[in-house]
C-alpha positions as CSV (number, residue, x, y, z in Angstrom):
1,X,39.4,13.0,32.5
2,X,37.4,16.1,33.3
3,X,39.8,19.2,32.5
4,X,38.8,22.5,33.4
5,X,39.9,25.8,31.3
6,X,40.3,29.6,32.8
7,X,39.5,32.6,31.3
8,X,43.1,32.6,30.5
9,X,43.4,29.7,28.7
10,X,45.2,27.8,32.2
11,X,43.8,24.1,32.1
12,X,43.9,21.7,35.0
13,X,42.6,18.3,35.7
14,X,39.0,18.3,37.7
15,X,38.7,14.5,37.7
16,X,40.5,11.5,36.4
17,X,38.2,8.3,36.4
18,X,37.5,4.8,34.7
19,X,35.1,5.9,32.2
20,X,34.4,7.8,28.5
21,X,32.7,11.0,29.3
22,X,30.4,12.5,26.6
23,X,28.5,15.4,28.1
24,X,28.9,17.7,30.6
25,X,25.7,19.1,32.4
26,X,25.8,22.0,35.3
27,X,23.0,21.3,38.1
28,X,21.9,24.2,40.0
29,X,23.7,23.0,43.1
30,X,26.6,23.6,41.5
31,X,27.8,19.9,41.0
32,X,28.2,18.2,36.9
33,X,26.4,15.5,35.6
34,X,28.4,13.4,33.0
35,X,26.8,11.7,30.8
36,X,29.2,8.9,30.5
37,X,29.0,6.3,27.6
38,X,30.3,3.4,30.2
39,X,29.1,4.1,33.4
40,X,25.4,6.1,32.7
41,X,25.4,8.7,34.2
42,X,27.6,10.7,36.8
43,X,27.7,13.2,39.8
44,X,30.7,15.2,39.8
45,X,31.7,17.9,42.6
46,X,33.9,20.3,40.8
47,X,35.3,21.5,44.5
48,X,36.9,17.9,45.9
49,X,36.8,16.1,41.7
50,X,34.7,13.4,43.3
51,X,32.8,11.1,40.9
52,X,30.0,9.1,42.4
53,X,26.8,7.3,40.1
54,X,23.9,9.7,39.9
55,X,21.6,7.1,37.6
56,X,23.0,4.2,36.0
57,X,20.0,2.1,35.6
58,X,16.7,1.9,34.5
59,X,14.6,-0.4,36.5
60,X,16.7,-3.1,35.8
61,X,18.0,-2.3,32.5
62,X,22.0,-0.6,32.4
63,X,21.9,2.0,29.7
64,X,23.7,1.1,25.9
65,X,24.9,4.5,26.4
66,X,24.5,7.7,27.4
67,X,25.8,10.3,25.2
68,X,24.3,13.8,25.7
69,X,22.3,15.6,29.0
70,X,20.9,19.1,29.6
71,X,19.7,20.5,32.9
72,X,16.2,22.5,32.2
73,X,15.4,25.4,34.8
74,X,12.9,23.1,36.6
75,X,15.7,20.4,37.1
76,X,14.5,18.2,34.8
77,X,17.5,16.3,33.3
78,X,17.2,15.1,29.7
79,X,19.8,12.6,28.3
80,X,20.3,10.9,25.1
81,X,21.2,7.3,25.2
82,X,21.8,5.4,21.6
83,X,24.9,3.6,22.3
84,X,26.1,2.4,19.4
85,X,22.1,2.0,17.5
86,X,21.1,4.3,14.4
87,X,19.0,3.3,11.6
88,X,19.9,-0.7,11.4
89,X,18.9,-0.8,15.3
90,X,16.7,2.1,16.1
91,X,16.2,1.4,20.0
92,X,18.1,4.4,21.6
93,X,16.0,6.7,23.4
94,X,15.9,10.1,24.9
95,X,15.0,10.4,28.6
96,X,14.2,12.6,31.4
97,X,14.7,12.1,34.8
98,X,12.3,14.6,37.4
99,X,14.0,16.1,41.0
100,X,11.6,13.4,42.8
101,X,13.0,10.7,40.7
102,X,10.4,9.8,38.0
């Protein structure tokens, strides 16, 4: 679940969906990117609580497991995904995705 949290301390639910959410990244469109340890990682429209893929590939490769994303000013995102690796498997990367789609 995606919960969101007033100024007054008021939570509600944004979005309930089959996944395990890890980060939480605002786009300058307004929508969330989840970085989701299941499903890679995730558009979310914080208006209607819709949840649609955004990247869950690369080339042909599903991620191990993405865990943490930033949004830079440019629109570059940057996410982390190490699944479950550290130093007995050290293949988790960092990547960044460009607005075109490099």
């Amino acid at each position: 679940r995606i919960l969101r949290v007033s100024p007054q301390g008021d939570w509600s639910v944004v979005a309930e969906y089959d996944g395990e959410p890890n980060g939480l990244a605002l786009r300058h469109d307004g929508t969330l990117l989840i970085a989701d340890y299941k499903n890679g990682v995730l558009s979310l429209d914080p208006a209607t609580g819709v949840v649609s893929p955004f990247l869950t590939r690369r080339n042909s490769e599903r991620f191990k497991g993405p865990n943490d994303l930033v949004v830079a000013r440019n629109g570059d995102v940057y996410f982390t995904d190490q699944g479950q690796t550290g130093l007995h498997d050290p293949t988790g990367r960092v990547y960044r995705l460009r607005p075109d789609g490099r």
